[in-house]
C-alpha positions as protocol buffer text, in pm:
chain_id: "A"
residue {
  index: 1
  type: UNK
  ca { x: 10839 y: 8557 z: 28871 }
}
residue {
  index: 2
  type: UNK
  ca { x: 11236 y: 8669 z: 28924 }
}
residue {
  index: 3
  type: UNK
  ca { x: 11341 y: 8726 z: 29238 }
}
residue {
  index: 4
  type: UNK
  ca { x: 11323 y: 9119 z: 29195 }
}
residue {
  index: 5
  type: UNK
  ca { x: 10947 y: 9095 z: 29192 }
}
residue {
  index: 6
  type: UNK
  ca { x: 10719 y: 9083 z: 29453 }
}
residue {
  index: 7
  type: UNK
  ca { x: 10366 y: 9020 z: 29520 }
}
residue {
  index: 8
  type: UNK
  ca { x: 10151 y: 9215 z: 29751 }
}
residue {
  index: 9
  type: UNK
  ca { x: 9956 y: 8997 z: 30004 }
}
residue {
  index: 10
  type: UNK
  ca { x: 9608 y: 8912 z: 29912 }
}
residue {
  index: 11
  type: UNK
  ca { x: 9467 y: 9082 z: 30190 }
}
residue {
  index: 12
  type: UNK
  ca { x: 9640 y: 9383 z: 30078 }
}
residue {
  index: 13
  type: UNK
  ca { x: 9557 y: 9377 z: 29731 }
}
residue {
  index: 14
  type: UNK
  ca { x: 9135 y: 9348 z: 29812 }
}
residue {
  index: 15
  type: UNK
  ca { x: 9137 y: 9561 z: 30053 }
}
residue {
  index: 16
  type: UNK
  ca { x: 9340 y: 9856 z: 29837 }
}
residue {
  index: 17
  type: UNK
  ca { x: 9119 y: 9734 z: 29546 }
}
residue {
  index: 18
  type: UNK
  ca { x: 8802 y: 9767 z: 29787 }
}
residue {
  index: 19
  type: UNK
  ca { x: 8883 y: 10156 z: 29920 }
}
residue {
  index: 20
  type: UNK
  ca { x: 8969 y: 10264 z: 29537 }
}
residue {
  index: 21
  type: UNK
  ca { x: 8599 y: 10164 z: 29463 }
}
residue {
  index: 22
  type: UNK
  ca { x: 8462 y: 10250 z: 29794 }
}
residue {
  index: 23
  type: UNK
  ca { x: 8628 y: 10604 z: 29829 }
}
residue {
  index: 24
  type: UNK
  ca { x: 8582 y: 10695 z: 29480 }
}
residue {
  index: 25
  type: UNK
  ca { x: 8364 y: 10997 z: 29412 }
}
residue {
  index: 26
  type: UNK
  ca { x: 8154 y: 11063 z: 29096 }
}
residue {
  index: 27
  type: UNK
  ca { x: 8332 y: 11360 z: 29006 }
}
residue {
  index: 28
  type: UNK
  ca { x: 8676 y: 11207 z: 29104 }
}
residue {
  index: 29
  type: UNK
  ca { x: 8902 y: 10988 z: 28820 }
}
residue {
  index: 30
  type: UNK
  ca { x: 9033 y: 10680 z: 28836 }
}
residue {
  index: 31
  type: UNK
  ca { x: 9393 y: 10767 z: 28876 }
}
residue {
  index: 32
  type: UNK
  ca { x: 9286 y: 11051 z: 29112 }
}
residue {
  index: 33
  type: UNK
  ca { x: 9137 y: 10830 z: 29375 }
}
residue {
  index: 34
  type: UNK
  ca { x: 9426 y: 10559 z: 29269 }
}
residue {
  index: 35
  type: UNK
  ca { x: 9708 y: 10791 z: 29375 }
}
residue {
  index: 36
  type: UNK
  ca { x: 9514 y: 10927 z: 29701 }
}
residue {
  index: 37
  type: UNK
  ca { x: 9478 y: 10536 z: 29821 }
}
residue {
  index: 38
  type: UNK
  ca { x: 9815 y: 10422 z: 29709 }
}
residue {
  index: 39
  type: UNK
  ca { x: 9975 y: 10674 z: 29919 }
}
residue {
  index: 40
  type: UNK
  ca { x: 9771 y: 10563 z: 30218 }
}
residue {
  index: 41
  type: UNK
  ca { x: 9790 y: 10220 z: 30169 }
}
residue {
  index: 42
  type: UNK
  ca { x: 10175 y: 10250 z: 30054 }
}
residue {
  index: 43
  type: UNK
  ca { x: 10181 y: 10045 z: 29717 }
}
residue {
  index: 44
  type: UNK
  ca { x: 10282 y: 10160 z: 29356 }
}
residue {
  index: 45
  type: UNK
  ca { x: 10032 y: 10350 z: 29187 }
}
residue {
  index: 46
  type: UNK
  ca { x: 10059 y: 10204 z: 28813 }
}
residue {
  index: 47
  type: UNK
  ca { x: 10034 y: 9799 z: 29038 }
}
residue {
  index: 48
  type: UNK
  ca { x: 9697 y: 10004 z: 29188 }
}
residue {
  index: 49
  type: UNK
  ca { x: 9563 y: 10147 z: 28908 }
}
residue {
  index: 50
  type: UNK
  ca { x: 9615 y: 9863 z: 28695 }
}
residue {
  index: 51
  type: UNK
  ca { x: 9453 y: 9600 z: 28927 }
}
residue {
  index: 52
  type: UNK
  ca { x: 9198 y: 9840 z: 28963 }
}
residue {
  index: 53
  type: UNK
  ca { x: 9109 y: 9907 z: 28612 }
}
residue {
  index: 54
  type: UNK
  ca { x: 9205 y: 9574 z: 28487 }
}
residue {
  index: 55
  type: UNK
  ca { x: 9123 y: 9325 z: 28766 }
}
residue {
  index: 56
  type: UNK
  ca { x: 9495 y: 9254 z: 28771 }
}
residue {
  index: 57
  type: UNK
  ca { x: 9637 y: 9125 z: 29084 }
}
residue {
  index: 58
  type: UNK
  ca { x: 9904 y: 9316 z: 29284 }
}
């Protein structure tokens, strides 16, 4: 990793992971609810969406 990246805390990452999941409504898409929680939470969609669809980490 260069020194331009970082790494969300752990904490952070489950817990954004969690509320994508847990928030989520049937009707709702992925990136939908991904953009509604990364602006709450205040990380990077695509990092969101990405963990969130792939199991990546943050």
């Amino acid at each position: 990793m260069n020194k331009t990246q970082a790494r969300y805390p752990a904490e952070l990452r489950e817990s954004s992971v969690r509320m994508v999941f847990v928030t989520r409504t049937p009707e709702e898409s992925l990136k939908a609810v991904c953009l509604r929680v990364a602006s709450l939470v205040n990380v990077r969609f695509a990092t969101l969406y990405g963990a969130a669809l792939y199991g990546a980490t943050l």
